[in-house]
C-alpha positions in Angstrom: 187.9 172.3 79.8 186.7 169.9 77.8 190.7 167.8 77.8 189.8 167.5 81.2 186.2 166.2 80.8 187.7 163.2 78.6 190.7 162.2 80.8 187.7 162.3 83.8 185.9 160.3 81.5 188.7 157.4 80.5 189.4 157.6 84.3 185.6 156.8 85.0 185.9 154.0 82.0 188.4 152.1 83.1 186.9 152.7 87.0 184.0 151.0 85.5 185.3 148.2 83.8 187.6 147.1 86.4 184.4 147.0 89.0 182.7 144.8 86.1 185.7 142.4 86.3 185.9 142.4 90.1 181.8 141.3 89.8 182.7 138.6 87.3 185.4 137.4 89.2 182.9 137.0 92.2 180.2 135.9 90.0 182.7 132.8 88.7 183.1 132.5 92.7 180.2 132.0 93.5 178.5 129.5 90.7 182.0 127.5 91.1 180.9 127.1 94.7 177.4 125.8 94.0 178.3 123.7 91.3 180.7 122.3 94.1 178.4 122.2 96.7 175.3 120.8 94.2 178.2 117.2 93.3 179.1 117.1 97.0 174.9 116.9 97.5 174.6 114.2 94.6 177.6 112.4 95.7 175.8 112.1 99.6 172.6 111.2 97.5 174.3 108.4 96.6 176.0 107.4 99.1 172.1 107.5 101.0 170.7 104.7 98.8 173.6 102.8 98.7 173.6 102.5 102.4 169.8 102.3 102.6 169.7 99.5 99.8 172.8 97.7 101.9 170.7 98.1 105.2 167.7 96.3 103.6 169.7 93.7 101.8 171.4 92.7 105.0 167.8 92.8 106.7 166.5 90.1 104.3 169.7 88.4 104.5 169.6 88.3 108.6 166.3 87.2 108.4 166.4 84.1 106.5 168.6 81.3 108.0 167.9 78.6 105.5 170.1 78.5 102.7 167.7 78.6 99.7 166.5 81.5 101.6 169.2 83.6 101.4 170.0 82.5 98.3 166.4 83.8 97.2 167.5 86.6 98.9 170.4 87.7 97.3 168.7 86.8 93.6 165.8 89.5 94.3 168.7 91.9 95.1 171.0 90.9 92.1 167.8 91.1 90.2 166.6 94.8 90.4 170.4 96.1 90.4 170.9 94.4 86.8 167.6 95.6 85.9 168.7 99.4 86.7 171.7 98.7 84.7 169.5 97.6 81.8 167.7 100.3 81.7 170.2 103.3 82.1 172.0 101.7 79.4 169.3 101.9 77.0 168.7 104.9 77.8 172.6 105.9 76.9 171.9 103.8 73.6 169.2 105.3 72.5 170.3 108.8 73.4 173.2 108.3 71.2 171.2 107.4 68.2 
């Protein structure tokens, strides 16, 4: 009786641990799917202020018809997109030091 209580037992064992990898397996699923889903989010982020800073550019840009005006234009622009660039680049700097 008790041979037959161990081989139940190995039988329940290996029952057990092949559910555990079957969960695992859907667990890796599953956060490889959100982790998908969460770049496809940031990527559309993106691609929101990039059109909404393109939108307002060409705003400004449609409404001044003088040259020094679009020229003024296009500096404020220029201006606050090498500005950003300053800044995340410090911020890489310092991060590595």
């Amino acid at each position: 009786m008790t041979e037959l209580a161990a081989g139940g037992g190995t039988e329940g064992n290996e029952a057990a641990a092949a559910e555990l990898t079957r969960q695992r397996a859907i667990t890796e699923r599953l956060l490889l799917a959100a982790l998908e889903a969460r770049d496809v989010s940031s990527e559309a982020a993106t691609a929101g202020r990039r059109a909404t800073f393109l939108a307002s550019a060409s705003r400004d840009l449609a409404l001044s018809f003088d040259e020094e005006g679009a020229r003024e234009a296009i500096r404020r622009r220029t201006l606050w997109r090498l500005a950003a660039i300053v800044v995340i680049m410090n911020k890489i700097v310092s991060k590595r030091h």
